[in-house]
C-alpha positions in Angstrom: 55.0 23.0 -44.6 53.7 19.5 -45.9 55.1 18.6 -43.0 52.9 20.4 -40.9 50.0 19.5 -42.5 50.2 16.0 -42.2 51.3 16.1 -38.8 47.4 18.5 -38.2 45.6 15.5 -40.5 47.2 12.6 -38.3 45.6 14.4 -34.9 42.5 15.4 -36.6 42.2 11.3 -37.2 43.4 10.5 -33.7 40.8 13.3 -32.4 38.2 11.6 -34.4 38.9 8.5 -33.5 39.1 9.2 -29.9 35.7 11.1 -30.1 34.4 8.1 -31.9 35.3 6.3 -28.7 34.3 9.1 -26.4 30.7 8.3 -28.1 30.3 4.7 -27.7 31.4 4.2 -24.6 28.9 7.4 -23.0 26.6 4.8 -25.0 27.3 1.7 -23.2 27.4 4.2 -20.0 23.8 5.0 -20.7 22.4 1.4 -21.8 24.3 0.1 -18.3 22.0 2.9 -16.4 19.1 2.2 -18.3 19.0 -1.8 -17.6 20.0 -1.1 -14.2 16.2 -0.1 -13.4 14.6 -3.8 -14.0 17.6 -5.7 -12.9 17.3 -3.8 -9.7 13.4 -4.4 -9.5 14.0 -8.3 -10.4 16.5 -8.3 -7.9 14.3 -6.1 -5.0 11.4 -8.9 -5.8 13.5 -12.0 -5.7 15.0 -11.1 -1.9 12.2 -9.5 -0.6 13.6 -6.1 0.1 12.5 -2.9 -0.1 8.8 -3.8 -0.7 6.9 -0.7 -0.9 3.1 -1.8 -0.7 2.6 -2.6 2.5 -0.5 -5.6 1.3 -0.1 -9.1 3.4 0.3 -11.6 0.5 1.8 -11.5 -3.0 -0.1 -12.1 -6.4 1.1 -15.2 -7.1 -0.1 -16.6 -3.5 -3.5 -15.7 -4.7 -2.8 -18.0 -8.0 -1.9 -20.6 -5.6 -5.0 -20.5 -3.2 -7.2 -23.1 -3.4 -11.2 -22.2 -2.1 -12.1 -25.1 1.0 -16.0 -25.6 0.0 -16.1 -27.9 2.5 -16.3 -25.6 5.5 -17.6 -22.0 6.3 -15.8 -19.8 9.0 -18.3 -16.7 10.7 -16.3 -13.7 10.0 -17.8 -10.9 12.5 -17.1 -7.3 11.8 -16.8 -4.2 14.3 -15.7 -0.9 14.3 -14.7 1.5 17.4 -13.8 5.1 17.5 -10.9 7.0 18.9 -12.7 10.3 17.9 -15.2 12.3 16.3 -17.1 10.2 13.4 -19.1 7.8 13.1 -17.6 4.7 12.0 -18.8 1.1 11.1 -19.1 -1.9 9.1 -22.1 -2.3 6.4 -23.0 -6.0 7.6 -21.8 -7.4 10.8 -21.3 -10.7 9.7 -20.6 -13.0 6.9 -20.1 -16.8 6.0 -16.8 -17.5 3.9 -15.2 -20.5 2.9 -11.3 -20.9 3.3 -9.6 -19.4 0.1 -12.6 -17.4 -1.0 -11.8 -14.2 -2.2 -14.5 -11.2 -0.2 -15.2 -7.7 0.5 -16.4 -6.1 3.2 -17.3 -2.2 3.1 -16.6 0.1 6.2 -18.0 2.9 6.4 -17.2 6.4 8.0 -18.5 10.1 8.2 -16.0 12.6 9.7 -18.7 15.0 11.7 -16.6 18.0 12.1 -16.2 21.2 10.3 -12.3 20.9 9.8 -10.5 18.4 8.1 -8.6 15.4 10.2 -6.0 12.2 9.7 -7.1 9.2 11.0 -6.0 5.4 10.8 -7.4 2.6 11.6 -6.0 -0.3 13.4 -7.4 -3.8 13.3 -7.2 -6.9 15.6 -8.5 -10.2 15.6 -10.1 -12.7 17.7 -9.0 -15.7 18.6 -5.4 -13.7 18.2 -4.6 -16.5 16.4 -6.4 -15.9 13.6 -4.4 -13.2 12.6 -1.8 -14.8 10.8 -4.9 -16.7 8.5 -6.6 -13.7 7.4 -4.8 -12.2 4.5 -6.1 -8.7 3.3 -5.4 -7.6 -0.4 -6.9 -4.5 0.1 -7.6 -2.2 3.3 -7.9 1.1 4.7 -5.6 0.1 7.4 -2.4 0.1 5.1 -2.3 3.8 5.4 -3.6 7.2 6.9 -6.8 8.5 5.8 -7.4 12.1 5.3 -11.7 13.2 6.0 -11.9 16.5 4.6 -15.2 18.5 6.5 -18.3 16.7 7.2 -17.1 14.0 4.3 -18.8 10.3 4.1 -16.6 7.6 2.8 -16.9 4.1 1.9 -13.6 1.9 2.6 -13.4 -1.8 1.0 -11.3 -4.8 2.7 -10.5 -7.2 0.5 -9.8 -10.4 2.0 -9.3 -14.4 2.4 -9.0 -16.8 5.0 -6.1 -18.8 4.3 -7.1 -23.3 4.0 -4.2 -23.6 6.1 -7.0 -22.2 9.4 -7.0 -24.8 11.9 -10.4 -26.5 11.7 -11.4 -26.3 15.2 -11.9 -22.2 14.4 -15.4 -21.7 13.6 -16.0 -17.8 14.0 -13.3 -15.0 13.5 -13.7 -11.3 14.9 -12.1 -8.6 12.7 -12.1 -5.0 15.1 -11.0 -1.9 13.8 -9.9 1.0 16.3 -10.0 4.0 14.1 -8.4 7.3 15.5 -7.9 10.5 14.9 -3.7 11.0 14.0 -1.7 14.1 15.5 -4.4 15.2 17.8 -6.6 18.5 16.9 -4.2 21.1 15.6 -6.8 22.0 12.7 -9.6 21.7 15.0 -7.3 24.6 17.0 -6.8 26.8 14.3 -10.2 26.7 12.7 -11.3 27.8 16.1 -8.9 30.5 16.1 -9.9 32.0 13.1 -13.3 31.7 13.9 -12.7 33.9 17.0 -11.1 36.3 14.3 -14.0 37.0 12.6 -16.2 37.6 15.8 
């Protein structure tokens, strides 16, 4: 019988100890997981992949920009429409130096009675601007969503980058802005409209 006994007390120790080890290694398990998070961020940033905000530049290109007082480039706004709002931006024109961090304010009213997706799509003149104009912030990055008869006011945060050949004195920044996936709620407001008549 002592027998016994000390044969239950050895594998009540080995079960403890073994539980023991169970415990820190679901530990370790967990830390690992844990620290795989910013590793995998520092990683994503360092190689450039899967960068979810679809901006132009980076934050520490801004750091590095340096504002050329020496000249001023024309930047001329305009706005057309693929649909039906009124759309347009609230100056036409501006003077900016080369680095200089501006805003611009677009402004839209959707003049239905149903809600609509729209985007906007810009384009510049001389085309090869477009690699010299850097936007921080913009409408453009994604779809916009007007509910009924709603007025908004859209900011475009942007700089020229020094690096703009000299000889460009005046740069054209369009915006096409159209309606997305046609008029399916335009339909269906106008079928339950017919309902109620």
């Amino acid at each position: 019988m002592l027998q016994d006994e000390s044969g239950v007390a050895v594998k009540n120790k080995l079960n403890a100890k073994m539980l023991g080890k169970l415990l820190v290694i679901a530990l370790l398990m967990f830390g690992f997981g844990y620290a795989l998070v910013p590793i995998y961020k520092q990683i994503c940033e360092l190689t450039g992949v899967n960068i979810l905000t679809p901006k132009d530049i980076s934050v520490k290109e801004i750091s590095n920009s340096q504002i050329d007082r020496s000249r001023e480039v024309t930047v001329e706004f305009d706005a057309n429409t693929q649909g039906p709002w009124r759309f347009r931006p609230t100056v036409s024109s501006m003077k900016v130096h080369p680095g200089e961090m501006t805003q611009i304010v677009y402004g839209v009213v959707n003049k239905q009675s149903y809600k609509m997706d729209a985007q906007a799509i810009p384009s510049y003149a001389p085309q090869q601007a477009a690699s010299y104009f850097k936007k921080m912030e913009c409408f453009c990055f994604k779809q916009q969503t007007l509910g009924p008869n709603e007025a908004r006011q859209m900011p475009v945060v942007f700089y020229l980058d020094p690096a703009l050949p000299k000889d460009v004195k005046t740069i054209t920044l369009s915006y096409t802005f159209f309606e997305v996936g046609g008029k399916p709620q335009a339909a269906a407001v106008a079928g339950v409209e017919q309902g109620k008549s």
